[in-house]
Residue frames relative to the residue before (quaternion, step in Angstrom):
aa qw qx qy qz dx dy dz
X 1.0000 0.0000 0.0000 0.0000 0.00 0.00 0.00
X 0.1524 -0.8202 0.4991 0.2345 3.43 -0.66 0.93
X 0.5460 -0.7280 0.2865 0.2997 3.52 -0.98 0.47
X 0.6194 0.4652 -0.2552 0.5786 3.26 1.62 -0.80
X 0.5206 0.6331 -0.3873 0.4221 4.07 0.86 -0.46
X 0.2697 -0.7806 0.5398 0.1634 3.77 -0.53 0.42
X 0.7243 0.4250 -0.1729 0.5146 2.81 1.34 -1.71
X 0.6284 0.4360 -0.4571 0.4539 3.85 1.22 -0.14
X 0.4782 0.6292 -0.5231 0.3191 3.58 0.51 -0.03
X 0.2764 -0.7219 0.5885 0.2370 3.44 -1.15 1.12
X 0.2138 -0.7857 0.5617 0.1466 3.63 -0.04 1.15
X 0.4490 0.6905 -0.3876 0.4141 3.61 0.80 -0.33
X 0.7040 0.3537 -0.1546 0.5962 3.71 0.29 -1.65
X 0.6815 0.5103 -0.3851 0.3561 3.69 0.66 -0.51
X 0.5012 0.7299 -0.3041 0.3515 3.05 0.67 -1.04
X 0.8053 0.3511 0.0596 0.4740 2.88 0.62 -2.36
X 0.4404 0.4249 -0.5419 0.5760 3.49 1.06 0.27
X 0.7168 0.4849 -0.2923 0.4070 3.91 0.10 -1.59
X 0.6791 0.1854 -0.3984 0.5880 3.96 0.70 0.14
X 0.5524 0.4923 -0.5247 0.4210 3.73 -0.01 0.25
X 0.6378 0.4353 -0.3800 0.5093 4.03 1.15 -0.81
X 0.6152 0.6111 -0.3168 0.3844 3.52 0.90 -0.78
X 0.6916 0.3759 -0.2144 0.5783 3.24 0.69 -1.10
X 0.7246 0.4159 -0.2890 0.4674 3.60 0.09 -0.21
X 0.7546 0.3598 -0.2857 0.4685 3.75 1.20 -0.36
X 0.6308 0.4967 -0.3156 0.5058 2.98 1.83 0.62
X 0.4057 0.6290 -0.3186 0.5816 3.22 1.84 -0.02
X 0.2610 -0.7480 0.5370 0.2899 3.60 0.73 -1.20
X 0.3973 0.6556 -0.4344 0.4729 3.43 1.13 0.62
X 0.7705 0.3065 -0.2101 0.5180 4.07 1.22 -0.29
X 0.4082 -0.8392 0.3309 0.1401 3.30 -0.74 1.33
X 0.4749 -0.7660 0.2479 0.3553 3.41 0.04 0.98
X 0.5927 0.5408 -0.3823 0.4583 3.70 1.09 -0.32
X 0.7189 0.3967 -0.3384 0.4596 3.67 1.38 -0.99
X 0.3603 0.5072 -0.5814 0.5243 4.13 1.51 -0.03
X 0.6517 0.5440 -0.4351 0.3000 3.92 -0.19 -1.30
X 0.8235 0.3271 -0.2520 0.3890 3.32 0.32 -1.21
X 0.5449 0.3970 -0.5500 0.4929 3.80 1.17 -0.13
X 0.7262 0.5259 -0.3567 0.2625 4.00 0.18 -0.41
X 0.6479 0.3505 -0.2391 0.6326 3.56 1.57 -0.05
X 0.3881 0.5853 -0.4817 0.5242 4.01 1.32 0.30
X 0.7524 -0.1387 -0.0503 0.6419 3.96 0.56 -0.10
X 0.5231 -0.5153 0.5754 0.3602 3.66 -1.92 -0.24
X 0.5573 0.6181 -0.3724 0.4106 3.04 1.19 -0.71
X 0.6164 0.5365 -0.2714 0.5084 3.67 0.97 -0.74
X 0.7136 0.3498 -0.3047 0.5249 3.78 0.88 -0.52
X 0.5602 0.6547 -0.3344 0.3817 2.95 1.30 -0.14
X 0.8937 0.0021 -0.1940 0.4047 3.38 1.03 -0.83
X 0.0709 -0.7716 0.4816 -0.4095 2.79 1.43 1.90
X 0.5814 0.7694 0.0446 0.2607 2.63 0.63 -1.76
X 0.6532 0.4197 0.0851 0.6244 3.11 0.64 -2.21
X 0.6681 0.4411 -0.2781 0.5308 3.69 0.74 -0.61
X 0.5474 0.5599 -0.3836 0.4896 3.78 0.47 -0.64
X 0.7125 0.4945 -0.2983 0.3986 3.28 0.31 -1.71
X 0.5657 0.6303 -0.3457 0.4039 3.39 0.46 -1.69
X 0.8027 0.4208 -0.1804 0.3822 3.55 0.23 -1.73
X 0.7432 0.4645 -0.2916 0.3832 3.24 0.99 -0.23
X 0.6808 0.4017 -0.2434 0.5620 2.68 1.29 -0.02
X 0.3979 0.4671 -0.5109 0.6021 3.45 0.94 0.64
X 0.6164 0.5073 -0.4538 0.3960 4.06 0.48 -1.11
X 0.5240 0.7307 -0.3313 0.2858 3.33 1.06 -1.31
X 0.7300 0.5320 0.0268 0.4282 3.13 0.28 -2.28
X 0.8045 0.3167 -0.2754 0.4203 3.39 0.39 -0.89
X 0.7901 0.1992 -0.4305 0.3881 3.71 0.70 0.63
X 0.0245 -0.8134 0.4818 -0.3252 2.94 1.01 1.94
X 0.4091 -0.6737 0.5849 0.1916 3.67 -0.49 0.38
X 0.3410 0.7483 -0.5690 -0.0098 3.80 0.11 0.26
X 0.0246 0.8702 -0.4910 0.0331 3.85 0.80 0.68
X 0.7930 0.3694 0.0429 0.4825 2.59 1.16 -2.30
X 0.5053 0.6303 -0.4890 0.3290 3.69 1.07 0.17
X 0.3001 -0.7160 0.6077 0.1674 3.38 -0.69 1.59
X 0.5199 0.6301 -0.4541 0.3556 3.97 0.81 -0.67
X 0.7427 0.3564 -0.3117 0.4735 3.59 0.62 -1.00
X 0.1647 -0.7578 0.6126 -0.1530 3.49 -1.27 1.95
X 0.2627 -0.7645 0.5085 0.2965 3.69 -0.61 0.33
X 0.4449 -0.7004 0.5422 -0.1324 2.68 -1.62 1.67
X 0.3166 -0.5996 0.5436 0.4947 3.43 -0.57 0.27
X 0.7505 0.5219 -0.2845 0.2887 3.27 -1.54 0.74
X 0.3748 -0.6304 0.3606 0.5763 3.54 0.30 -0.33
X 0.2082 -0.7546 0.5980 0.1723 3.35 -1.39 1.10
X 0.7678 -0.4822 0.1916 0.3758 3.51 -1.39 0.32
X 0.3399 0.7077 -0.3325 0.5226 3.11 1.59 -0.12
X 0.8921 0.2259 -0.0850 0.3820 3.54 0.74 -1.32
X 0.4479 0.6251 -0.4555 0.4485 2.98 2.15 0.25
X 0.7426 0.4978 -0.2540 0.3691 3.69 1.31 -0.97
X 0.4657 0.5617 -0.3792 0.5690 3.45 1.28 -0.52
X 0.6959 0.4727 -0.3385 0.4215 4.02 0.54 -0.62
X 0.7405 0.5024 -0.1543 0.4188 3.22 0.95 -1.11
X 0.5653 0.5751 -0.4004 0.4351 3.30 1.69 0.53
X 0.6108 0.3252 -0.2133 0.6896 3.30 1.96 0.22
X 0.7293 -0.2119 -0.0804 0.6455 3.79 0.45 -0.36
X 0.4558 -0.5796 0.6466 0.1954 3.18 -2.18 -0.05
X 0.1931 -0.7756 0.5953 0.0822 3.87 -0.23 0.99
X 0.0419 -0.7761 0.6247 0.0755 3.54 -0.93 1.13
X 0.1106 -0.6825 0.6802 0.2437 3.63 -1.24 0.47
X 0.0101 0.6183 -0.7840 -0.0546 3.26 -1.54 0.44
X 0.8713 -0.0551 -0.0120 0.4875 3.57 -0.94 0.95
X 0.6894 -0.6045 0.0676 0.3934 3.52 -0.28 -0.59
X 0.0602 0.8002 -0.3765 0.4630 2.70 1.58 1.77
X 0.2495 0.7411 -0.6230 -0.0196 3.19 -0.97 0.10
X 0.4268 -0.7186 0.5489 0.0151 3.78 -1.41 1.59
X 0.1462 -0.6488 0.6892 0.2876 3.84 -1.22 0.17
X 0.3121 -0.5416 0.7616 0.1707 3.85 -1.31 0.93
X 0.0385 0.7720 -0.5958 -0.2182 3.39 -0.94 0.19
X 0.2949 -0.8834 0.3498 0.1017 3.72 -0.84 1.31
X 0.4707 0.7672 -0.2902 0.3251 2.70 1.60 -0.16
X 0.7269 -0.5855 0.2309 0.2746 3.50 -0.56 0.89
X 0.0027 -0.7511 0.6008 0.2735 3.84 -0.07 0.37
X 0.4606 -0.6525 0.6013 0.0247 2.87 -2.06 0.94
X 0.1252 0.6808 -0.7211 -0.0289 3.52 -1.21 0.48
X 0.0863 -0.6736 0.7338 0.0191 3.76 -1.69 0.40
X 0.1430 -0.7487 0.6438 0.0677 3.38 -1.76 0.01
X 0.3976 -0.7512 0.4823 0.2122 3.63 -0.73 0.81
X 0.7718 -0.3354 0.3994 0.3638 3.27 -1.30 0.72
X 0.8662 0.1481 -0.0843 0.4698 3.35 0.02 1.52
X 0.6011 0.5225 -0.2297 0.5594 2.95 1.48 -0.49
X 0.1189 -0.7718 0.6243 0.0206 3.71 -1.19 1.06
X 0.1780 0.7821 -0.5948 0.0532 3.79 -0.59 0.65
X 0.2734 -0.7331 0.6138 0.1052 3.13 -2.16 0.61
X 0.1678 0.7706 -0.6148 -0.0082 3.11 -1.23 0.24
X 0.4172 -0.6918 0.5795 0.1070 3.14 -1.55 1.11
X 0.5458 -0.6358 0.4982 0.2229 3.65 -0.97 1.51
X 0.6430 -0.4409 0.4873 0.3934 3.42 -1.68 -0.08
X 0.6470 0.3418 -0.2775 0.6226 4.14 1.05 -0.81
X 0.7675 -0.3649 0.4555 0.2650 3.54 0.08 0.34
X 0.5271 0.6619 -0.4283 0.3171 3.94 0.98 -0.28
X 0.1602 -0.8387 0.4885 0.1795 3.81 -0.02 0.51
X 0.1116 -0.9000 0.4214 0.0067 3.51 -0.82 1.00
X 0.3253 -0.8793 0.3368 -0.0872 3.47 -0.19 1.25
X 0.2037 -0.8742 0.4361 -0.0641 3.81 1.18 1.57
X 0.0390 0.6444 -0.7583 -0.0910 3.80 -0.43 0.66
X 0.8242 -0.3895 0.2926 0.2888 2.79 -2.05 0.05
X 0.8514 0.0509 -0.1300 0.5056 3.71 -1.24 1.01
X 0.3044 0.7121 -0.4578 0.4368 3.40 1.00 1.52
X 0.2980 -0.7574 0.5764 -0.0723 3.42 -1.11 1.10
X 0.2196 0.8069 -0.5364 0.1140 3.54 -0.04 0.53
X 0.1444 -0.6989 0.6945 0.0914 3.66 -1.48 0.58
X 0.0445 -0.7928 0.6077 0.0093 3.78 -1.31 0.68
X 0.0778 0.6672 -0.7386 -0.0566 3.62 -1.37 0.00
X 0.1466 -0.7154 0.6748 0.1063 3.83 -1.33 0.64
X 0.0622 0.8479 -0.5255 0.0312 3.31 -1.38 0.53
X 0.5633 -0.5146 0.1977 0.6154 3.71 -0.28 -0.30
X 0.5677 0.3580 -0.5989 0.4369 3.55 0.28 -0.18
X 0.7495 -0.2884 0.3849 0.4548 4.39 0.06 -0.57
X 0.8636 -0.3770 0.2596 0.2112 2.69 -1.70 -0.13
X 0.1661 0.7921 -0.5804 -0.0895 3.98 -0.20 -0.46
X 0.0171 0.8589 -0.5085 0.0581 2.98 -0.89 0.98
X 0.3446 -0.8219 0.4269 0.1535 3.95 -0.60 0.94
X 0.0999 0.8252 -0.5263 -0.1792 3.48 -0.43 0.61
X 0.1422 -0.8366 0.5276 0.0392 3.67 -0.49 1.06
X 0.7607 -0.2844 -0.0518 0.5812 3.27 0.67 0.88
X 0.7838 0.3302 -0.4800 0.2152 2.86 -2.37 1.11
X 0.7208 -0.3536 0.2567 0.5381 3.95 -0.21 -1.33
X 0.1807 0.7535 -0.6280 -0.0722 3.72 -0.99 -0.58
X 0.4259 -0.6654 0.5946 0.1492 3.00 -1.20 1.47
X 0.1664 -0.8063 0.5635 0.0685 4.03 -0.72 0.09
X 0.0239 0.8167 -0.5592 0.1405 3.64 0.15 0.87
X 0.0098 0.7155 -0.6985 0.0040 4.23 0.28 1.29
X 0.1677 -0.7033 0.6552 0.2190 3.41 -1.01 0.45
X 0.7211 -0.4647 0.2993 0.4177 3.72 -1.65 1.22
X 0.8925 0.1494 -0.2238 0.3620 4.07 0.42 -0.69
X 0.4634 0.6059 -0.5025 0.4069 3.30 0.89 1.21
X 0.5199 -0.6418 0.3937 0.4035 3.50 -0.87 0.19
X 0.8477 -0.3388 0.2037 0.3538 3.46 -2.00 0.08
X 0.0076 0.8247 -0.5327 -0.1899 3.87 -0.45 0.15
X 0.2079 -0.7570 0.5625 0.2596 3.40 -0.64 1.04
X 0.2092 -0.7294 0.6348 0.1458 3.67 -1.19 0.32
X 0.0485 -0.8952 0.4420 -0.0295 3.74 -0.62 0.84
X 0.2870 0.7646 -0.5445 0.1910 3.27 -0.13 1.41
X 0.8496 0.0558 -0.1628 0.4985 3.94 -1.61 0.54
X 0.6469 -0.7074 0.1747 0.2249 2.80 1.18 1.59
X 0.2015 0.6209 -0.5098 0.5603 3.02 1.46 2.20
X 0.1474 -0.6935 0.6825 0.1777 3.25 -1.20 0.48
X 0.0578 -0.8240 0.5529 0.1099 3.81 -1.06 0.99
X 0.1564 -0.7219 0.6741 0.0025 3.56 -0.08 1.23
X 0.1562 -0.5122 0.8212 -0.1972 3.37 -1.67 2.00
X 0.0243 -0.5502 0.8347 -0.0019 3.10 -1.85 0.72
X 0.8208 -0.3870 -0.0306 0.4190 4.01 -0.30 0.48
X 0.1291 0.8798 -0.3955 0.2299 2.52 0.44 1.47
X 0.1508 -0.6633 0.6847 0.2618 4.20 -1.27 -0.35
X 0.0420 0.8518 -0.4927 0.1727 3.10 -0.87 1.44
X 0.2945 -0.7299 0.5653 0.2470 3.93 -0.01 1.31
X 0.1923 0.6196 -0.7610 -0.0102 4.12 -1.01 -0.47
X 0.0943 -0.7409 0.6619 -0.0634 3.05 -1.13 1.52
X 0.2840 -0.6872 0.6175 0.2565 4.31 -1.07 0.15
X 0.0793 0.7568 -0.6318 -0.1477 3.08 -0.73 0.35
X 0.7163 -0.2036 0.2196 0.6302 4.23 -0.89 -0.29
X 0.9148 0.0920 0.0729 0.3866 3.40 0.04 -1.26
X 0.6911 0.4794 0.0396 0.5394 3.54 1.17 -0.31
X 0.0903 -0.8435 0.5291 -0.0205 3.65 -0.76 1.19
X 0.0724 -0.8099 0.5820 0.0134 3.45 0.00 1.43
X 0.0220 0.6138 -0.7807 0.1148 3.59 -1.38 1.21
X 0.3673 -0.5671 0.6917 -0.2550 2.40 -1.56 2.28
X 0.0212 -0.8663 0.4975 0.0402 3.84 -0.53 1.35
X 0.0389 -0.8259 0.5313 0.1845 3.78 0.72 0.91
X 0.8763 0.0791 -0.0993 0.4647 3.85 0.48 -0.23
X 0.8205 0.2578 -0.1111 0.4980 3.73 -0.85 0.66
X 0.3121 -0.8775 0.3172 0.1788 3.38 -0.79 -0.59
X 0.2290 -0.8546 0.4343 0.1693 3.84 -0.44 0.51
X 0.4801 -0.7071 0.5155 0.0613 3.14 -1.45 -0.45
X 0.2745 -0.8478 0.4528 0.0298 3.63 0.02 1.11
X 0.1322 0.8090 -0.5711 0.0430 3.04 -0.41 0.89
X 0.2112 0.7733 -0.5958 0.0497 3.91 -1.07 0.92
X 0.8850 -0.0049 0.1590 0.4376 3.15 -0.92 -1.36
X 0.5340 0.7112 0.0164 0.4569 2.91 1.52 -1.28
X 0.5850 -0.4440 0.4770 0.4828 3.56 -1.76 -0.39
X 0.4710 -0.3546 0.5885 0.5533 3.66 -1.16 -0.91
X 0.1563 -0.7081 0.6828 0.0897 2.32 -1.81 0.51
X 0.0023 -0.8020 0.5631 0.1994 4.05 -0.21 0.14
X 0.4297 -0.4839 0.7560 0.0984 3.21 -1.24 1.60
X 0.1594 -0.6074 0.7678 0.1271 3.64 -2.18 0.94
X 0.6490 -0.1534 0.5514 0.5012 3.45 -1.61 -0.93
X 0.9432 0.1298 -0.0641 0.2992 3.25 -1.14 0.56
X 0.6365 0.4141 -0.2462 0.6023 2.95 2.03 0.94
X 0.0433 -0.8816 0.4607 0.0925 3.23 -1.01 0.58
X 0.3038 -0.8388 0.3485 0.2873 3.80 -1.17 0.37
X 0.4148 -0.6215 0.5966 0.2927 3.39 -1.26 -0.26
X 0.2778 0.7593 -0.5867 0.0463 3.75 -0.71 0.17
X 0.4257 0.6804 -0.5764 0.1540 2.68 -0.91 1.40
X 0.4004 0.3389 -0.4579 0.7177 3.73 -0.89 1.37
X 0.7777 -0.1879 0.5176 0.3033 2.77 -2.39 -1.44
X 0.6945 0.4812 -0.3113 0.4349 3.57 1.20 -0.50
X 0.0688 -0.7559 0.6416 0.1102 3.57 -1.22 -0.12
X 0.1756 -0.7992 0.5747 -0.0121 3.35 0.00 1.11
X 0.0424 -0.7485 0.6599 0.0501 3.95 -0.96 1.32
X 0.2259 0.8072 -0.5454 -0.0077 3.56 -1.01 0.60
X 0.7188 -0.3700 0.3594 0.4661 3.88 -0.85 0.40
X 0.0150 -0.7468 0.6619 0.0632 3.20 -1.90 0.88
X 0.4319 -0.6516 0.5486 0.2966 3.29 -0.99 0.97
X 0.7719 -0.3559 0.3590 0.3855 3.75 -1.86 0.29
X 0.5423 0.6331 -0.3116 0.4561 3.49 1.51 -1.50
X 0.7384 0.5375 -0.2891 0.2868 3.21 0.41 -1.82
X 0.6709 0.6175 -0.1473 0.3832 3.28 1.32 -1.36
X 0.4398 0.7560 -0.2171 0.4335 3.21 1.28 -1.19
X 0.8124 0.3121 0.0288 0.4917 2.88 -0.34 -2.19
X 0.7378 0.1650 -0.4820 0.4427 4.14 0.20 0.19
X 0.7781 0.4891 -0.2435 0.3099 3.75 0.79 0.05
X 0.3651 0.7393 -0.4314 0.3662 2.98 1.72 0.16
X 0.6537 0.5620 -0.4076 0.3012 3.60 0.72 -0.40
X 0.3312 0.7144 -0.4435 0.4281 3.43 1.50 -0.16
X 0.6258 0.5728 -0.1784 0.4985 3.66 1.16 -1.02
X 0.4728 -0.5878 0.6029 0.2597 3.33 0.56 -0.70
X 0.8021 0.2715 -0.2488 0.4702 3.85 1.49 -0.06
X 0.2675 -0.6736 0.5772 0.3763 3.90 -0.94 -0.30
X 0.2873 -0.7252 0.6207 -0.0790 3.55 -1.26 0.85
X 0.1645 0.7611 -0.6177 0.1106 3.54 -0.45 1.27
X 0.3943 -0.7026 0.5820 -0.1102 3.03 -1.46 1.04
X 0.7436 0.0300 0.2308 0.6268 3.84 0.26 0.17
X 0.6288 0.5259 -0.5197 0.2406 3.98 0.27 -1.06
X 0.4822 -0.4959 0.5457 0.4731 3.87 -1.49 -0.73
X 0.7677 -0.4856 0.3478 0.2320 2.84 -1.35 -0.20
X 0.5749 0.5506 -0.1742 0.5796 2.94 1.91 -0.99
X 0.6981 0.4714 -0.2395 0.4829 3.21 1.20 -0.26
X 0.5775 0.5354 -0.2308 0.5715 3.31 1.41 -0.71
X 0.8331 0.1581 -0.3544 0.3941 3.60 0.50 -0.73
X 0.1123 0.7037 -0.5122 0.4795 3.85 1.68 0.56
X 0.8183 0.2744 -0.2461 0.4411 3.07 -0.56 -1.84
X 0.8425 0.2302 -0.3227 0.3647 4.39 0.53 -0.35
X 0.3936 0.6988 -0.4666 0.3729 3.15 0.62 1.00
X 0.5315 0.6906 -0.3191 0.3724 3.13 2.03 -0.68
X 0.7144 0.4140 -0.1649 0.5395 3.84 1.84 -0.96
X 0.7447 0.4835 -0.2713 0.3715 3.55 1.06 -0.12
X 0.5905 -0.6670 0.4072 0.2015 3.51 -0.92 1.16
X 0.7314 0.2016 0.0356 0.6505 3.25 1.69 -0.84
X 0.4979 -0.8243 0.2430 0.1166 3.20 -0.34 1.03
X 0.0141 -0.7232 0.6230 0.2977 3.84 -0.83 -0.58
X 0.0277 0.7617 -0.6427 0.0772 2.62 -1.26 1.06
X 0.7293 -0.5547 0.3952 0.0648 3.06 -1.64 1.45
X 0.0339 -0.8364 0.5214 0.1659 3.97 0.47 1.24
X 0.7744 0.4876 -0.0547 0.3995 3.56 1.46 -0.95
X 0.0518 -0.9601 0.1778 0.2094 3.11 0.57 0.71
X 0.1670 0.8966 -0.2292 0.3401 2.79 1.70 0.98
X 0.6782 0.5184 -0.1251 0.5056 2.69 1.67 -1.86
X 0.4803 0.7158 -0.4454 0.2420 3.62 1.32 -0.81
X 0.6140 0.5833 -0.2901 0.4457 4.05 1.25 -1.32
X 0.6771 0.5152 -0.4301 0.3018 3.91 0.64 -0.97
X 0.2961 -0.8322 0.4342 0.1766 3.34 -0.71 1.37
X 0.4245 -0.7713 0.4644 0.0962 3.63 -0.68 1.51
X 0.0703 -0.6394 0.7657 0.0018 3.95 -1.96 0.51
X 0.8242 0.2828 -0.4109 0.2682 2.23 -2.42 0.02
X 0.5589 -0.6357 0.5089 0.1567 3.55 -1.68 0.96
X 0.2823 -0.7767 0.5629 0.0106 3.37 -1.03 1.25
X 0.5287 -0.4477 0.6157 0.3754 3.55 -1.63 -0.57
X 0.2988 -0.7915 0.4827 0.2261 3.33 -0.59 0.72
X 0.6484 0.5850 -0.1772 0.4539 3.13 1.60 -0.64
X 0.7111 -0.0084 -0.1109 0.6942 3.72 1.30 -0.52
X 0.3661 -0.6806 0.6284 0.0890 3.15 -1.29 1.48
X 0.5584 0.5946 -0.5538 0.1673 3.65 0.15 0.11
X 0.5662 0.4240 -0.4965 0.5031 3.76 0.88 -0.05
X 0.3049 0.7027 -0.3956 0.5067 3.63 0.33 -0.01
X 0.8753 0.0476 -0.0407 0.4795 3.15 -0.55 -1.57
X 0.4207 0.5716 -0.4720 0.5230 3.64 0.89 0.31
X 0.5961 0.5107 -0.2974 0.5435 3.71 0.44 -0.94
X 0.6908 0.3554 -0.3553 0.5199 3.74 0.43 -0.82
X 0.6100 0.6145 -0.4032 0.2961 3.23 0.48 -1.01
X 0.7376 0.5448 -0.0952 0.3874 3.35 0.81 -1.85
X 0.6898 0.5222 -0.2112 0.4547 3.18 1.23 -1.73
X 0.8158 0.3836 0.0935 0.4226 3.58 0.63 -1.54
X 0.4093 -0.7104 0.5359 0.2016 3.27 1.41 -0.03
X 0.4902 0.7183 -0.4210 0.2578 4.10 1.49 0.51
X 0.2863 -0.8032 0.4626 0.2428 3.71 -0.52 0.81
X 0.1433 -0.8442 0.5099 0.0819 3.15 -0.93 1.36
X 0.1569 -0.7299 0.6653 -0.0020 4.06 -0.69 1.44
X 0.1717 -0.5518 0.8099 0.1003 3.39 -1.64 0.80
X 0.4895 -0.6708 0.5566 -0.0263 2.74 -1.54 1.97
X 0.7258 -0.4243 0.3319 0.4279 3.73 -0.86 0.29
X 0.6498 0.4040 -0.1335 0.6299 3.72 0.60 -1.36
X 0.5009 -0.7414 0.3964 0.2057 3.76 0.88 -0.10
X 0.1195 0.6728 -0.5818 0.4410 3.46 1.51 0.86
X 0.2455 -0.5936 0.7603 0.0962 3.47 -1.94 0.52
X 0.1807 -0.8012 0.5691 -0.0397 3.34 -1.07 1.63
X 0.2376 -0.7157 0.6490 0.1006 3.57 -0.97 1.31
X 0.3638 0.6599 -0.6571 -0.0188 3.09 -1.50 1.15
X 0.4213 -0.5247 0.4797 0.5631 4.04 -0.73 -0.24
């Protein structure tokens, strides 16, 4: 294949190399340094890289068309356009000569178990950041990134030369351009936490723009933005660490916030103890300094229950 030849270029095998990286760098199964180096090994390769983006976007386009009411679309023998778009809400079939490729569009997925923390770095460079019992869907393209969170945390890390990522959850859109962004679910309620740069809210509602050193609420129709202290910050990002960090919180709130990493709870026999306001930085992963610390600090008895829960009483 020559590199400077257009007309020698086997655009065919390209193609079908350039949707196989696609589909696989949306799967997460292709490293982005080893996509880089096939995409700068020829132009021709960014080239129909390239050609593949488009394509996909414009399938994304099409496929939440409405085509209920289109009397024009008749069945044909074969698949009719009807059935090219109904397909193309799960894959995208390319011909090139007398080839023909599956694009798959379908969303890649990642999760993490109770306790479990993972990363992963998009195809554009968007870094992502799984706490524990987290659920996430993604697709990338040329406009960026989009990314679903359907339950738990997600760290967001846009770096300054990549494009916007939108994040979508309890039916917010959060639009970051280089930014570091926490976005937690809770039951009822969508806290975003901006540790760098800045975003935008978008729902029912106005926008809102969330800075650095602010954070939101959203839940309902409203979206409430207000100021965070270092504390505030601390204590929803420490898990990035691997730890949880309280400052002033209760107890009920402190052992809330670690129940979120443990297979087996603590739990509070007295509710007395729930008011006693707790410090200092832990292991998110093994609570037993922790409950030593109560023990010592508070005079708090700690019992493992049958099922292996850990009980607080005086």
């Amino acid at each position: 294949m020559s590199v400077d030849d257009p007309e020698a270029t086997d655009w065919t095998a390209l193609t079908e190399e350039a949707a196989l990286w696609h589909a696989r760098l949306e799967a997460g199964t292709a490293g982005v340094s080893a996509f880089e180096a096939w995409r700068d090994a020829n132009p021709h390769h960014a080239v129909a890289y390239a050609r593949i983006l488009d394509t996909a976007d414009s399938i994304d386009t099409l496929k939440d068309l409405d085509l209920s009411q289109d009397t024009d679309l008749r069945p044909r023998r074969g698949l009719t356009r009807r059935h090219w778009l109904q397909a193309g809400a799960g894959a995208l079939v390319i011909a090139v000569g007398s080839g023909a490729w599956v694009l798959t569009q379908s969303r890649a997925e990642a999760s993490t178990r109770v306790g479990e923390r993972r990363s992963l770095t998009l195809s554009d460079g968007v870094q992502l950041e799984l706490n524990t019992d987290t659920r996430i869907a993604w697709k990338t393209g040329r406009k960026g990134s989009e990314v679903w969170l359907e339950q738990g945390e997600l760290g967001v890390v846009v770096p300054t030369n990549v494009k916007p990522c939108k994040v979508r959850a309890a039916g917010r859109e959060i639009l970051m351009t280089a930014a570091d962004v926490n976005v937690r679910l809770r039951a009822s309620a969508l806290e975003v936490t901006v540790v760098k740069g800045d975003c935008t809210i978008e729902g029912d509602s106005e926008a809102q723009k969330v800075e650095a050193g602010q954070g939101a609420l959203a839940s309902g129709a409203e979206t409430r933005v207000r100021p965070i202290t270092q504390s505030d910050l601390n204590f929803t990002t420490a898990w990035r660490q691997d730890a949880v960090v309280f400052n002033g919180q209760t107890l009920g709130v402190a052992v809330e916030e670690y129940n979120r990493y443990l297979p087996r709870p603590i739990v509070i026999v007295d509710p007395e103890l729930a008011g006693l306001s707790i410090g200092g930085r832990f292991s998110a992963r093994d609570p037993e300094v922790f409950l030593e610390n109560l023990q010592s600090s508070f005079s708090i008895h700690v019992t493992t229950s049958n099922d292996g829960s850990r009980l607080l009483s005086k």
